[in-house]
C-alpha positions as CSV (number, residue, x, y, z in Angstrom):
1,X,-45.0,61.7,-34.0
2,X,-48.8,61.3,-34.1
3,X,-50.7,59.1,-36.4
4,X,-51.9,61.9,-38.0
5,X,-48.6,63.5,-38.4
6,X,-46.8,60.6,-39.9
7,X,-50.7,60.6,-42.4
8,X,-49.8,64.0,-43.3
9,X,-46.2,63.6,-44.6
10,X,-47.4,60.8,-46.1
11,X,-49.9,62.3,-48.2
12,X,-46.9,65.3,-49.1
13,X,-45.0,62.1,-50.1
14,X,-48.0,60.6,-52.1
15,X,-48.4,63.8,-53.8
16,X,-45.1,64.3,-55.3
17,X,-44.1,60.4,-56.0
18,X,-47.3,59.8,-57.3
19,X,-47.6,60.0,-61.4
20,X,-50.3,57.3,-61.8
21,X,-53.6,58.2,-62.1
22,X,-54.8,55.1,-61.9
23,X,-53.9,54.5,-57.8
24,X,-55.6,58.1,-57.2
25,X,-58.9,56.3,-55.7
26,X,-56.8,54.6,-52.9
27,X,-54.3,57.8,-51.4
28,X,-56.9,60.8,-50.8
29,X,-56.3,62.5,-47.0
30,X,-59.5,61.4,-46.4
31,X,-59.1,57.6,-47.1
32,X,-56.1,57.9,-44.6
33,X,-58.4,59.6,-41.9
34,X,-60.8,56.5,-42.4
35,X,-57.7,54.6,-41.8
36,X,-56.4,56.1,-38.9
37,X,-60.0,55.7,-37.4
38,X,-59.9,51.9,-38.0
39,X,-56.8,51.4,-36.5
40,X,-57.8,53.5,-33.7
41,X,-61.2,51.5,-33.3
42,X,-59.7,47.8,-33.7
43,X,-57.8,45.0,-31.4
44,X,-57.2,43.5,-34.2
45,X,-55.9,44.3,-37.4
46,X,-56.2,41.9,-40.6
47,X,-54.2,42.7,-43.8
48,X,-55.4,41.4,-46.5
49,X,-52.5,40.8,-49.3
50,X,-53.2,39.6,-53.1
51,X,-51.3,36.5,-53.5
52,X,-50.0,37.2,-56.7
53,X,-48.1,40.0,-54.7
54,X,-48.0,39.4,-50.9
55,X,-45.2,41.8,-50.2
56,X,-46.2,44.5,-53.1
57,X,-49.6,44.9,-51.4
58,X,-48.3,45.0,-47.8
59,X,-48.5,48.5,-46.4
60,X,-45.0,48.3,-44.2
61,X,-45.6,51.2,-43.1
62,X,-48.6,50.6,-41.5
63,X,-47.6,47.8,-39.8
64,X,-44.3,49.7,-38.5
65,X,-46.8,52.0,-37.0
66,X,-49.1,49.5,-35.2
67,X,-45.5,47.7,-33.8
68,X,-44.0,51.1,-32.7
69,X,-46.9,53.0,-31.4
70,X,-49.5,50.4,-31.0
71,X,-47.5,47.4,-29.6
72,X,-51.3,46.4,-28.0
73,X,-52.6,46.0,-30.9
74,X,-52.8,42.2,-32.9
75,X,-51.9,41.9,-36.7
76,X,-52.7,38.7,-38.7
77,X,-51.5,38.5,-42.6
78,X,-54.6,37.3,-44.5
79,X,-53.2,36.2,-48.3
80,X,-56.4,36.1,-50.5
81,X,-57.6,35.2,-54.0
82,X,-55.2,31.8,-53.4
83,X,-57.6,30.4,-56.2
84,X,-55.3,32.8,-59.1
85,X,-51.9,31.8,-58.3
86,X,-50.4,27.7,-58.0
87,X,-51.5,26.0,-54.5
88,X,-47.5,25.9,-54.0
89,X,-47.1,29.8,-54.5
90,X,-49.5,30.3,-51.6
91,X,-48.2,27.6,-49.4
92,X,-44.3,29.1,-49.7
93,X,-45.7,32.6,-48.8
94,X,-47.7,31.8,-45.9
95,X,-44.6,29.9,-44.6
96,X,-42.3,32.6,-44.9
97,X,-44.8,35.7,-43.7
98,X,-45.8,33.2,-40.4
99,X,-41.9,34.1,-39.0
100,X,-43.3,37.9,-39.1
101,X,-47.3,37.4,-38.2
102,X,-49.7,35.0,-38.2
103,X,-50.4,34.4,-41.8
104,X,-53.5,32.5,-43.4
105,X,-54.3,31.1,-47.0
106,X,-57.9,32.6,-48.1
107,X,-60.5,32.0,-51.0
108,X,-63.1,34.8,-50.5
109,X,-66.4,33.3,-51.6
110,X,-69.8,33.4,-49.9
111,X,-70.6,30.1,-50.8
112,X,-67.8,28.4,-50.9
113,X,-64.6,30.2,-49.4
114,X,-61.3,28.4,-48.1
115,X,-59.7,29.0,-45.1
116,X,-63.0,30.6,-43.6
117,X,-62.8,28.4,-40.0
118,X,-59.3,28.6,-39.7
119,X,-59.8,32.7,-39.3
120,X,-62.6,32.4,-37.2
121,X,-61.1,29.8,-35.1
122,X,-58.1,32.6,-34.9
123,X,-60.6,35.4,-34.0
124,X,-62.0,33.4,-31.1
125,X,-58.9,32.7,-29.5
126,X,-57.8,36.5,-29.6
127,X,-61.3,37.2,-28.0
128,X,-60.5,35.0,-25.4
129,X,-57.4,37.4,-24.7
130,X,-59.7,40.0,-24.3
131,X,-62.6,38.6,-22.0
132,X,-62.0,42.1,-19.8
133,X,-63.9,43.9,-22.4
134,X,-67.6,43.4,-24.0
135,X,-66.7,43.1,-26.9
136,X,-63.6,43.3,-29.6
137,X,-63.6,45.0,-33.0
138,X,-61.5,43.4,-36.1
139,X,-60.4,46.0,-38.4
140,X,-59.4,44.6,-42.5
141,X,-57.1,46.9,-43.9
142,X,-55.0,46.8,-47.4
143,X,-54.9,47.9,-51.1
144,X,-58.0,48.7,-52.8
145,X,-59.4,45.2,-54.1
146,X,-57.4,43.5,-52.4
147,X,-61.0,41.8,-51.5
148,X,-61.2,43.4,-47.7
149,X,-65.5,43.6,-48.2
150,X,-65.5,40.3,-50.3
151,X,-63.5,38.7,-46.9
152,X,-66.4,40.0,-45.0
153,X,-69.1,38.7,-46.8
154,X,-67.2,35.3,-46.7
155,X,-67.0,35.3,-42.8
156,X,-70.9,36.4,-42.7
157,X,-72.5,33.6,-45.6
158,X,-74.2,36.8,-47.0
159,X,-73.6,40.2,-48.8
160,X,-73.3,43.0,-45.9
161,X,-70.4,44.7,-47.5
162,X,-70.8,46.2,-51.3
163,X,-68.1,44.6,-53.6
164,X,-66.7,45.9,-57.1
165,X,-63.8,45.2,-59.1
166,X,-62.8,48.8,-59.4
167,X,-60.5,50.7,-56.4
168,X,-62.4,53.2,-54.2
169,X,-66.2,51.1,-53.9
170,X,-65.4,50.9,-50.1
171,X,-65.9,54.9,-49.2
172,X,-66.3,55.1,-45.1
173,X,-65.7,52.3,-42.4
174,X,-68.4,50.4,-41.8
175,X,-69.4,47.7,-38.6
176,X,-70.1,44.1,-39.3
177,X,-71.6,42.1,-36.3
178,X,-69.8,38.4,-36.5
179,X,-70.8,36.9,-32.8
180,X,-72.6,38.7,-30.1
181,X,-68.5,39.6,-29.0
182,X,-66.7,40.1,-32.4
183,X,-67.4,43.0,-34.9
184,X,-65.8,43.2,-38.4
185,X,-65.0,47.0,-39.4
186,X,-64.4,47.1,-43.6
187,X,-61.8,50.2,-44.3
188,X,-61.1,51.7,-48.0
189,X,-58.4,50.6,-49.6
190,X,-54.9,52.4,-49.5
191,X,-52.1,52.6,-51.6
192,X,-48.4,53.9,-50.7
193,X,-46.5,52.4,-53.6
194,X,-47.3,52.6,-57.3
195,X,-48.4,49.1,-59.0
196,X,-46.7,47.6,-61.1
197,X,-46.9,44.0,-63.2
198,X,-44.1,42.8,-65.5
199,X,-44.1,44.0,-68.9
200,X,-44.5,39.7,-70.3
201,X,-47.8,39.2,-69.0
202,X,-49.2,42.5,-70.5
203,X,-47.6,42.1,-73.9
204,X,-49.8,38.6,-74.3
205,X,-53.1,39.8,-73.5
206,X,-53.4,43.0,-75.1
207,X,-50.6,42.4,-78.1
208,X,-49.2,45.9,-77.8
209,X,-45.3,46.0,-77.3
210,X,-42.3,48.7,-76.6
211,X,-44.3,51.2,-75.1
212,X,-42.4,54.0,-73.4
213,X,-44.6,54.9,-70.2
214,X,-48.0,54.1,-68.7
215,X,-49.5,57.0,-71.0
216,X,-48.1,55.5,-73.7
217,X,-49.1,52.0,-73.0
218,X,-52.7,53.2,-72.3
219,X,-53.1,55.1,-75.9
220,X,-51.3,51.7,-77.4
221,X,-54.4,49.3,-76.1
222,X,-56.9,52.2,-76.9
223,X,-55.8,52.3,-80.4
224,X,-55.8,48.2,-80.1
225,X,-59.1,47.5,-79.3
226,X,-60.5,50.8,-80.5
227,X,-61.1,52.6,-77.2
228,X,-61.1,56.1,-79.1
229,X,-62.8,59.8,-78.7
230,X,-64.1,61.4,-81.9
231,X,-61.0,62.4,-84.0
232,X,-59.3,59.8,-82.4
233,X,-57.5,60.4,-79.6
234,X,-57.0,57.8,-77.1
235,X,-59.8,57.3,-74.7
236,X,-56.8,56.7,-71.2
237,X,-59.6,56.6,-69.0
238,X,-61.8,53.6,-70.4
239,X,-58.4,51.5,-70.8
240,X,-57.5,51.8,-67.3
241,X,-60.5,51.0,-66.2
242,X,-60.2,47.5,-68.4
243,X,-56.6,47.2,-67.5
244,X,-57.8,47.2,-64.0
245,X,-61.1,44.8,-64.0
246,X,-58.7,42.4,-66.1
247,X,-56.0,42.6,-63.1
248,X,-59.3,42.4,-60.8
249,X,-60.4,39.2,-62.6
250,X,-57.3,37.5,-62.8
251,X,-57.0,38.0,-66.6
252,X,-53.7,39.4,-66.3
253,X,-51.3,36.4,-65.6
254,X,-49.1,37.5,-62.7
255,X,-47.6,36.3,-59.5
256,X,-44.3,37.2,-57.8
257,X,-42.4,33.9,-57.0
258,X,-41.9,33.6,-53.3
259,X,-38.6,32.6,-51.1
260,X,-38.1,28.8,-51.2
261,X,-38.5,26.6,-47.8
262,X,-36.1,23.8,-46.6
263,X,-36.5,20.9,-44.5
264,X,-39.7,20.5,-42.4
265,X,-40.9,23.5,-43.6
266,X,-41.0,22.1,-47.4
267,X,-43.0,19.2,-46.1
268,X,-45.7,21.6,-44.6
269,X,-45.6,24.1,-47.7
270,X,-46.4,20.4,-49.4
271,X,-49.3,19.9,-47.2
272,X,-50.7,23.0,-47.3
273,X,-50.4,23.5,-50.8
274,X,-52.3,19.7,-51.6
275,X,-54.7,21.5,-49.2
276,X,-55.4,24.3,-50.8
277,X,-55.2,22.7,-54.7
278,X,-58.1,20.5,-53.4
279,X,-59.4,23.3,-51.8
280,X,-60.6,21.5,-48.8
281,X,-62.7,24.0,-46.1
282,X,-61.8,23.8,-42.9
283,X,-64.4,21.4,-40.1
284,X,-66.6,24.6,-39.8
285,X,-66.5,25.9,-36.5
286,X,-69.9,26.1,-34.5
287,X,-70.9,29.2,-32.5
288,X,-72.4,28.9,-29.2
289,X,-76.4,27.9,-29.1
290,X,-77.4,31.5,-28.1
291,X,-75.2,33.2,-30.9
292,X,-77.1,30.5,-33.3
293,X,-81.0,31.1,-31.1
294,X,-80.3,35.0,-32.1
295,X,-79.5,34.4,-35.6
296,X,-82.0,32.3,-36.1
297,X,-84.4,34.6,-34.3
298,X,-83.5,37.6,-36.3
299,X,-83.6,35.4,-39.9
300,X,-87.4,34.6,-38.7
301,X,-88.1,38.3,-38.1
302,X,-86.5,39.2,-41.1
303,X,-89.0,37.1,-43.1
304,X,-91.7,37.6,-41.1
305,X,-91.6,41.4,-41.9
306,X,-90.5,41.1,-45.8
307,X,-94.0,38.7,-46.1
308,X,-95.9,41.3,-43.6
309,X,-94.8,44.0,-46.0
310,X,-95.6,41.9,-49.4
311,X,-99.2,40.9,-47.6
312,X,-99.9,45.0,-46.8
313,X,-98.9,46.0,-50.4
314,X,-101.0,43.1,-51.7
315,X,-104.5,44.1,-49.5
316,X,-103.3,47.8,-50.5
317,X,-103.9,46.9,-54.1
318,X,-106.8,45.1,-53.8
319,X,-108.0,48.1,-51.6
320,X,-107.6,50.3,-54.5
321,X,-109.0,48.1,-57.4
322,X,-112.0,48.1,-55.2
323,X,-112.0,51.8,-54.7
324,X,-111.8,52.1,-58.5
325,X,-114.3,49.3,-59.5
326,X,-117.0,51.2,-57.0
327,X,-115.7,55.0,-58.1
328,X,-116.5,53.5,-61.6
329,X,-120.1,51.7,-61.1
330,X,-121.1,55.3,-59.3
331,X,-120.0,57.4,-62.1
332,X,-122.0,55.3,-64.7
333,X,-125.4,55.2,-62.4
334,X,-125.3,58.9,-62.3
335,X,-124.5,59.6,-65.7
336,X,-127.6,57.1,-66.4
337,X,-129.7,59.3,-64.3
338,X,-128.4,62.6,-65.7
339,X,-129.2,61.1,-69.4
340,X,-132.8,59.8,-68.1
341,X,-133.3,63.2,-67.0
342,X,-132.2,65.9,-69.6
343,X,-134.2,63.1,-71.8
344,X,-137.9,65.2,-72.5
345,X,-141.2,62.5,-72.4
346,X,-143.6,61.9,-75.2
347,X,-145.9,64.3,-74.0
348,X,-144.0,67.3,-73.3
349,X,-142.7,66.4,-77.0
350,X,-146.1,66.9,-78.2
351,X,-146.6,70.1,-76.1
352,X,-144.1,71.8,-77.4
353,X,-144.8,70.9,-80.9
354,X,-148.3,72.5,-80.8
């Protein structure tokens, strides 16, 4: 069976499971064809997970893909937004997903992230596996907001990837330059199961209670907070869009307990976790003096053509005000003249009155 083939049962699947309209912006066809594209493209592929749910935001089926069909290709378990769920939470999962992949602790933050130099340290060591080629292409797959762009931006110290906290802002692939060797591709999010959070953690923060499904729940907080339509009827669509920016945001306190460790492994869950709590970076790791020369070179052109282009609008301006200050000093001379000479003299006054 083909990729696309096992893409388009899928997507009967997705069709007739599906009942939330709220996971719609993450199962289209053509959000898997993006997919299958990036998975084609890559050597590597990164999952992101959410680490209040590592194994709800895995797509399995994915990965059984990639290990049955693709046995080439790499896949590294990247847990993000460690900073909403206890340092021990995050520690335990990475220590039980490492027996299945390589499996990292992340913090995605342009500024300050956690966990950054481990992946790049990992990245350079599966380029050096591939030195036959020119270059290698590292493909971030997952749920939608899982914070696959955000991950990105980390890595790069700057914006390149557009971020929101609503599923479906990632619409095509797009390529990321890392080194002179290593490109980033961002893919949209995907979703195979529906979501779900238990019904505890929603009862506290919206103070709505016993409702019967997701419909019902949604008119419930509409009616709470008065989300309504004129006559009013529930307005569904506004409150799932502020159920999700509050899951997005961490609002919604959440996180699925993960197996517990023994022995040694407790003691480097421990380590890790004191790790993360102080969320210590990693010793940055230093690209090679060319990589840095280019950068550098293209940050000087960069500025050198955004104060070239603020120096021509500048002169461009003054160009004009002059233009108008001249247009305007000509206009008044000849309307001077024109006055002086439609003006009659003394004499032809006289003249005329005789």
């Amino acid at each position: 069976m083909t990729w696309k083939d096992w893409a388009e049962r899928k997507e009967e699947q997705r069709r007739k499971l599906c009942k939330d309209r709220m996971l719609e912006a993450g199962q289209s066809k053509r959000i898997w064809d993006e997919l299958y594209k990036v998975v084609d493209a890559s050597d590597v592929l990164v999952e992101i997970l959410d680490a209040r749910d590592p194994m709800g935001t895995r797509t399995k089926h994915v990965e059984d893909y990639i290990k049955k069909d693709c046995p080439h290709k790499h896949i590294v378990l990247l847990i993000n937004k460690c900073d909403l769920v206890p340092p021990g939470v995050t520690a335990r999962w990475v220590k039980v997903l490492s027996h299945e992949y390589p499996t990292i602790a992340f913090k995605a933050s342009v500024t300050n992230p956690f966990g950054k130099a481990t992946l790049i340290q990992l990245l350079k060591q599966f380029d050096s596996l591939h030195k036959d080629k020119k270059t290698i292409s590292i493909g971030f797959i997952g749920y939608p907001n899982v914070g696959k762009s955000s991950v990105i931006n980390s890595l790069k110290k700057k914006g390149v990837c557009k971020v929101a906290p609503i599923p479906g802002e990632t619409k095509v692939w797009q390529y990321v330059a890392l080194t002179k060797r290593i490109y980033l591709i961002d893919c949209p999010g995907i979703v195979y199961d529906e979501g779900h959070a238990k019904p505890e953690s929603l009862e506290r923060l919206y103070d709505v209670h016993n409702w019967v499904d997701t419909e019902d729940f949604l008119k419930m907080v509409a009616h709470r907070f008065g989300k309504l339509k004129k006559g009013g009827e529930a307005h569904s669509d506004v409150v799932a869009k502020m159920v999700l920016n509050d899951w997005q945001r961490g609002k919604i306190s959440y996180f699925v307990p993960p197996p517990d460790v023994q022995g040694d492994e407790a003691v480097e869950v421990a380590e890790l976790a004191k790790k993360i709590e102080e969320d210590k970076e990693d010793v940055p790791v230093e690209e090679d003096d060319k990589g840095k020369e280019e950068a550098k070179a293209e940050e000087e052109k960069k500025d050198k053509a955004e104060k070239d282009a603020k120096e021509a609008k500048k002169n461009a301006k003054m160009v004009r005000k002059e233009k108008w200050e001249k247009d305007k000093k000509e206009k008044n001379e000849n309307e001077k003249i024109g006055k002086g000479k439609d003006k009659p003299s003394t004499k032809e006054a006289h003249t005329d009155k005789a």
